[in-house]
N, C-alpha and C positions, 0 to 999 in steps of 0.2 A: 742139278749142277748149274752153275753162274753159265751165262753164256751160249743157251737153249737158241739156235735160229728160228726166227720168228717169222712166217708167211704175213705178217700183215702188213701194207707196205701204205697205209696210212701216215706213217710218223715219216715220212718223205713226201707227203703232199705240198710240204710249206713251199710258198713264195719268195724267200724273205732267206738271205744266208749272208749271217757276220763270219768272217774266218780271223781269226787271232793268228799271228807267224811269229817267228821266233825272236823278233824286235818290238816289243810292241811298246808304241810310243806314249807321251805324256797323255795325252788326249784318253788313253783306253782305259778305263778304271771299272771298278763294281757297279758305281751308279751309271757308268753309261751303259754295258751289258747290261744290267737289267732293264735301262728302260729301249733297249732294243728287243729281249725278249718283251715284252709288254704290247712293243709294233708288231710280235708277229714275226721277229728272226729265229731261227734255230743257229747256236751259236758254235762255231767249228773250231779246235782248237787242234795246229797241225806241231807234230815233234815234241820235245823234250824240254826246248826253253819258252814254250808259249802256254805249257801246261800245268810244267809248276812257274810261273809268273800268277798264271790264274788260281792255284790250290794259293798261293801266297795271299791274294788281294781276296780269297774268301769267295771265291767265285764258280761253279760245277756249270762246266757247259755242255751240252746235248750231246757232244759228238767229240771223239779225239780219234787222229788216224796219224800213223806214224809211215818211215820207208825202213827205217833203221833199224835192226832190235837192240843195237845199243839204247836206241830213245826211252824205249819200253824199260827198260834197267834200271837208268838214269829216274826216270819218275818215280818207277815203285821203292829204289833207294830215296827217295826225296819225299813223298807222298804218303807211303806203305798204300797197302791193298784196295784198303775200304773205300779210297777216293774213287779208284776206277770202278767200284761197284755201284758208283751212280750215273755213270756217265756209258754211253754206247759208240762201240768200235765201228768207225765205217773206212773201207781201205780193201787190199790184197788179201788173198790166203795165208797168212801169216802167222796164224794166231798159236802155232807149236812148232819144233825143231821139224817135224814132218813135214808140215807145211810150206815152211821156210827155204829148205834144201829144194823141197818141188818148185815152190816159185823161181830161185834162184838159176834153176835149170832150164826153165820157159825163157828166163831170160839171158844169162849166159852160159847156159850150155856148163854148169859147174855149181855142183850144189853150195859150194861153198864162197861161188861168187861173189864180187862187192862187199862180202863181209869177214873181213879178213883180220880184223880189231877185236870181232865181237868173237870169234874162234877162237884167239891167242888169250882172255880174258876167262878167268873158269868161274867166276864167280859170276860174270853174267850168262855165263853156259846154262850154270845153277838155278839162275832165275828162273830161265827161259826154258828150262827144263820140269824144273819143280812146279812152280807157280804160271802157266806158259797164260796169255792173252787170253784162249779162248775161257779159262777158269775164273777170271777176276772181271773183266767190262760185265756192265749190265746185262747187255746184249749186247751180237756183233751179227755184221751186216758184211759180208764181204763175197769177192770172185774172182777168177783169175783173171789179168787182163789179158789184154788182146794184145801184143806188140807190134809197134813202126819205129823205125830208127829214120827222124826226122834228117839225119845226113847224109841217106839214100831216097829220100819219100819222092814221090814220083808227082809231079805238079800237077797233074792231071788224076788223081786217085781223089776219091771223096774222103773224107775225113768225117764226122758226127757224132762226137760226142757224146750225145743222147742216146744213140743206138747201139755204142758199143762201149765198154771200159778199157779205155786206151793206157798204157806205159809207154812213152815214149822213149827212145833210145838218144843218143847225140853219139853216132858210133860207138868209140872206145875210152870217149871222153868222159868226165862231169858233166852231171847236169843240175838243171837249176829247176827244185823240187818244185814249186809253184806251179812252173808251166809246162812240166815234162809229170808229172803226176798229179798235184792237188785240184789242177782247174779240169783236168778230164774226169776226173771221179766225182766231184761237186756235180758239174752236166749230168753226169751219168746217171746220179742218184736223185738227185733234185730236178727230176722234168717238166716239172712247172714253173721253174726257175724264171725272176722275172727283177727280184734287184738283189745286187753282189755287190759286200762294203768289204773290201780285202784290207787287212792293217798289220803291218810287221813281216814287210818283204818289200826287199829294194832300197833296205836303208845299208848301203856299204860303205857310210863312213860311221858306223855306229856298232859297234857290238851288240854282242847276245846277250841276252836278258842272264844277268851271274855268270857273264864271263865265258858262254860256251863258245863252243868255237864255231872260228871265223878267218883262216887261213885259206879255204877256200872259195871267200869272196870273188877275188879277180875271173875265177874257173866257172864260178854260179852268171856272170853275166858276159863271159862268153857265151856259154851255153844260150844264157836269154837273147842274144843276138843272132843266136844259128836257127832257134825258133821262131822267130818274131816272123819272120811272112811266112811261117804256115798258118798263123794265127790271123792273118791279116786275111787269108785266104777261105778260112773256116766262114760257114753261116751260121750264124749263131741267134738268127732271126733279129727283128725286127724292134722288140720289146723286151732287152735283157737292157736293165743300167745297172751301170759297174762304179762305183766310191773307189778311187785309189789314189792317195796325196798327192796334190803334185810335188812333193817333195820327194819322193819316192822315185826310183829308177825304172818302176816298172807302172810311169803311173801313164804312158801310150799306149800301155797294154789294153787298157780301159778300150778308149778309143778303136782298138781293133777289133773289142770283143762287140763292141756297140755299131760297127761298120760306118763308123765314123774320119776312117785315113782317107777320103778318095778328095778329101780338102787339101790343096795348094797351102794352105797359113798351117796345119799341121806338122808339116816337113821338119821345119826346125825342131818343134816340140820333137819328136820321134828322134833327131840326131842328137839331139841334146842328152836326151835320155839314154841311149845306148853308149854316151860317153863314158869309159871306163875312169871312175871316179878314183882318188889315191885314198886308201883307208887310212883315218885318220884317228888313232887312241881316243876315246871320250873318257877313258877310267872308268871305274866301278859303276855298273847301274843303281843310283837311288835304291834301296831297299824299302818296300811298300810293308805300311801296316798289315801285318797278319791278321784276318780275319776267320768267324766260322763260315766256311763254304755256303753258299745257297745251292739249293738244287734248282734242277731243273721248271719244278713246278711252283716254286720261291719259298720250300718250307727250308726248313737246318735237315743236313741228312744224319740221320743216330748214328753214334758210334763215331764222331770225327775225334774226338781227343786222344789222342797217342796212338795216331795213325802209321808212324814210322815202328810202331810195335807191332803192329798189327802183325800176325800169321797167318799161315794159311788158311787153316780152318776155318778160323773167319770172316773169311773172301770169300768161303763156299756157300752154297745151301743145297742141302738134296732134294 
């Protein structure tokens, strides 16, 4: 069966971590992914608009992790199966309806918590039933987190990222997936972590890559304002560099993670940046040449042509 957990914890040795988000701008294309894998990055592709942007421009990156199981839906409708069988799941217990309700309940106390879209929808029940996560990724790498709800956290509590796989909470609110989940799982998994090039978050005057949604913009940077000094607060040592645009809203995030805010001339940058921007329509994102996928190891992976046919069976192997 797809999806066998694997004890060798080798293929998390890398230094080196690209993440893809769900804007990803003109700058990010095939040739520059691959000549980041070639430096030495393992390349992370988080959600549903950053993965088929990627299956688009021909691209298989090492790692996809989702929060959502709509996400999951949305690709294998966009993708079909064979993609995610090159690519390995790293994230939460997620990877079946079993799964799903248990995490759900670790964190609000309701199996059916938070996903109240993906319930009232039968045909992505159906996916996520028939076809679930743990059957289709290459391999999957996951665990329960640990939860703090950052709008009660206690100033004086250690936080560590390394040591534990944190979910953050922002009470009863939205939160803003980057910093409330994607950057505590990266630490967690990646402990030798040592440079982070984030790209496609924190752009809210721009839409999702094909139009996903983005109604919850104003909600994602509140959220990132109710985080930002815990983040400020965290050790995150000495020797992590972080790449994040300055065009970017989240690009003082950098700075905190680098323990770099105790500068007087950063002030502004940091208020600037938590300024709630007004979304502003850009229209359709540019549609990128469809190309055949590279893998991971930069061959073609077999079986890519009429991927959205793909079946189950397929996706498996015994």
């Amino acid at each position: 069966m797809r999806g066998k957990r694997l004890t060798n914890s080798n293929i998390f040795d890398c230094k080196k971590v690209f993440i893809v988000g769900p804007v990803p701008q003109k700058e990010v294309s095939r040739a520059l992914l691959e000549q980041k894998r070639s430096e030495g990055y393992s390349i992370v592709s988080f959600s549903c608009s950053s993965l088929i942007f990627l299956y688009d421009i021909g691209f298989v990156p090492d790692f996809h992790t989702f929060i959502d199981p709509q996400s999951y839906c949305r690709v294998v409708l966009k993708t079909g199966y064979l993609f995610l069988n090159e690519i390995c799941f790293i994230g939460p217990k997620i990877l079946n309806l079993e799964n799903l309700f248990e995490s759900n309940i670790r964190i609000y106390n309701n199996p059916h918590g938070g996903i109240s879209g993906f319930m009232s929808n039968q045909r992505f029940l159906s996916i996520y039933k028939n076809n679930a996560p743990i059957n289709t990724y290459k391999k999957y790498f996951s665990s329960h987190p640990y939860i703090i709800d950052c709008s009660i956290h206690k100033s004086n509590r250690v936080v560590d990222f390394k040591q534990k796989f944190y979910r953050i909470k922002n009470g009863r609110g939205e939160i803003d997936k980057l910093t409330y989940f994607l950057l505590p799982l990266i630490f967690f998994w990646f402990k030798s972590l040592k440079r982070l090039h984030i790209t496609g978050f924190g752009y809210f005057r721009q839409p999702r890559y094909k139009g996903g949604d983005s109604s919850s913009y104003s909600k994602y940077l509140e959220a990132y304002k109710n985080i930002f000094p815990l983040y400020r607060k965290i050790n995150f040592g000495t020797d992590v560099s972080v790449s994040i645009s300055k065009s970017s809203n989240f690009s003082a995030l950098g700075l905190a993670i680098e323990g770099k805010l105790k500068y007087k001339k950063t002030e502004k940058k940091i208020k600037d940046c938590l300024t709630t921007p007004r979304l502003q329509p850009q229209g359709p994102v540019k549609m990128r040449e469809t190309k055949t996928p590279t893998k991971p190891n930069g061959n073609t992976p077999s079986g890519m042509k009429g991927l959205k046919k793909a079946k189950k069976k397929s996706a498996h192997t015994t």
